[in-house]
N, C-alpha and C positions, 0 to 999 in steps of 0.2 A: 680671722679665718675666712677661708670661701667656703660656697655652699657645699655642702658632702654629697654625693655622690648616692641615689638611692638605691638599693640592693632591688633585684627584680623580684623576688619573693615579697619584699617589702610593696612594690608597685603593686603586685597583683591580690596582696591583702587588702590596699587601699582602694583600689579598684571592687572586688567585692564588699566591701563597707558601705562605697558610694551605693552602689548597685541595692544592695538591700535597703537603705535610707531611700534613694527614689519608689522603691517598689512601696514602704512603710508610709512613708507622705502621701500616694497614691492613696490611699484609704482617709484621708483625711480633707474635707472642702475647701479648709482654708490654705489647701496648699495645690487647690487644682485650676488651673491660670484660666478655663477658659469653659463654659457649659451654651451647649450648641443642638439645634434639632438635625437628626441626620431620618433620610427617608429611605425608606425599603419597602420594593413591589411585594406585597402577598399573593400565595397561590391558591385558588378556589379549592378547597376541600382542603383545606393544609391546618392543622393545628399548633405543631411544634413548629417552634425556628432555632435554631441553633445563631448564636453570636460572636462572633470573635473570630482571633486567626485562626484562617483552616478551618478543619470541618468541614461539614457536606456542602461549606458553600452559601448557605442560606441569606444568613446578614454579615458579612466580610467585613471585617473592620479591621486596626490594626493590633490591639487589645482591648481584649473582655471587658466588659465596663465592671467595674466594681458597682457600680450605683446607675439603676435609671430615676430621673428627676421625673418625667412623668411620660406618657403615650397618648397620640390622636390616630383618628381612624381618618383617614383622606378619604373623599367621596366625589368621583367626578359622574355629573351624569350630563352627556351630549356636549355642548360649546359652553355651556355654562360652566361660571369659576369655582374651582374646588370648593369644598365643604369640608372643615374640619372638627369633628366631634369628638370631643376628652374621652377618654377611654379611663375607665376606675383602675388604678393598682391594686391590684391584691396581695395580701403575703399569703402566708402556709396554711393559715383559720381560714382567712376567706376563700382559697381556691378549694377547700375539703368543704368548705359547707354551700358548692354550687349549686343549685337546685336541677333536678335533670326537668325541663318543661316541654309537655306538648305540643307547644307551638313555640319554637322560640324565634326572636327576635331576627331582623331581617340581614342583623350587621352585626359584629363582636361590639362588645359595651363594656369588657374586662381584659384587663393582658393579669399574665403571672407569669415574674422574672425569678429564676433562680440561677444565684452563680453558681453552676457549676463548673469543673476546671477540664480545660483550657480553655473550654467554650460554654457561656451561659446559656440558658433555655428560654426562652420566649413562647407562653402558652397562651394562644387566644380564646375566650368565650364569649358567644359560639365561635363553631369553626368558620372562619370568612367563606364568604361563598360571592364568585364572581371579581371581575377586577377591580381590586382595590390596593391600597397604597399604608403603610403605618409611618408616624415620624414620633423618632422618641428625642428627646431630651437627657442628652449623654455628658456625662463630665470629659474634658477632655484632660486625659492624665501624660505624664510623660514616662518614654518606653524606656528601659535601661540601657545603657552605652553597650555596645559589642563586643568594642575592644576598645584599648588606651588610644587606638592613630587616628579614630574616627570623628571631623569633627562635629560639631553642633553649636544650637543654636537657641537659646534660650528668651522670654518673652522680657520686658524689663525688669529688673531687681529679682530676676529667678537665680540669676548668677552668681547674685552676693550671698543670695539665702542659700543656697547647695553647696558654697566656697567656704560659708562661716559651719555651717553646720557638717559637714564632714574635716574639716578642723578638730569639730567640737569633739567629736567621734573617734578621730585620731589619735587625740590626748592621753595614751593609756601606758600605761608603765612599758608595754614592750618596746616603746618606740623611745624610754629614757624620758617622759614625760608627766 
């Protein structure tokens, strides 16, 4: 026999399959092809930043990170070459147990990221003040397909592992499998 013929319902189930399986690997390291520092100017007096598509704008990227790997503080001062100083992560204990200080420090020494949806929160302490620069360390994750006609382009062996594993996925009684 020749190949059958796929029902369009049929496509656009497997289409959303895919689509969920990229979003689910997305959350996992071992499936993220590619971790990279990306820079974004800070605004003097600015605390919050917002990340991801849309939003006010802030750090535009093209999806929310699920994961920052780490943050530095860029310091440029006159002709002299940047300065970059690590910046501590914090989770949810350590951004509540901040101390409020009388004199504090001259430059942020802390980020706290929280995914929130569609756009994450990026909070500095302290609040920067003056021109300065952050770069984080972002996983780069892959966006989901739009539609079936659009094409792409995947890093090496991303192809076979999205081609075997939505296969895998595939295999379910509906399909006579």
């Amino acid at each position: 026999g020749g190949i059958a013929e796929i029902a369009p319902e049929d496509m656009e189930f497997a289409f959303n399959i895919c689509n969920g399986m990229l979003d689910a690997l997305s959350m996992d390291r071992l499936f993220i092809y590619n971790v990279n520092f990306t820079e974004f100017a800070l605004t003097s007096g600015v605390q919050d930043y917002l990340i991801g598509p849309g939003g006010s704008g802030d750090f535009a990227i093209a999806t929310r990170p699920s994961t920052i790997v780490s943050g530095q503080l860029k310091i440029t001062q006159g002709s002299s070459a940047p300065t970059y100083v690590t910046l501590t992560q914090l989770d949810d204990d350590g951004w509540k147990r901040l101390p409020v200080l009388a004199v504090p420090p001259s430059y942020p020494t802390a980020f706290y990221y929280s995914t929130d949806w569609p756009n994450g929160l990026i909070r500095f302490w302290v609040i920067p003040q003056g021109a300065l620069s952050a770069r984080f360390e972002l996983w780069n994750q892959f966006s989901q397909f739009p539609d079936l006609g659009t094409a792409f382009s995947f890093p090496q062996g991303y192809y076979e592992m999205i081609y075997t594993n939505l296969a895998e996925r595939l295999c379910i009684p509906a399909f006579g499998i």
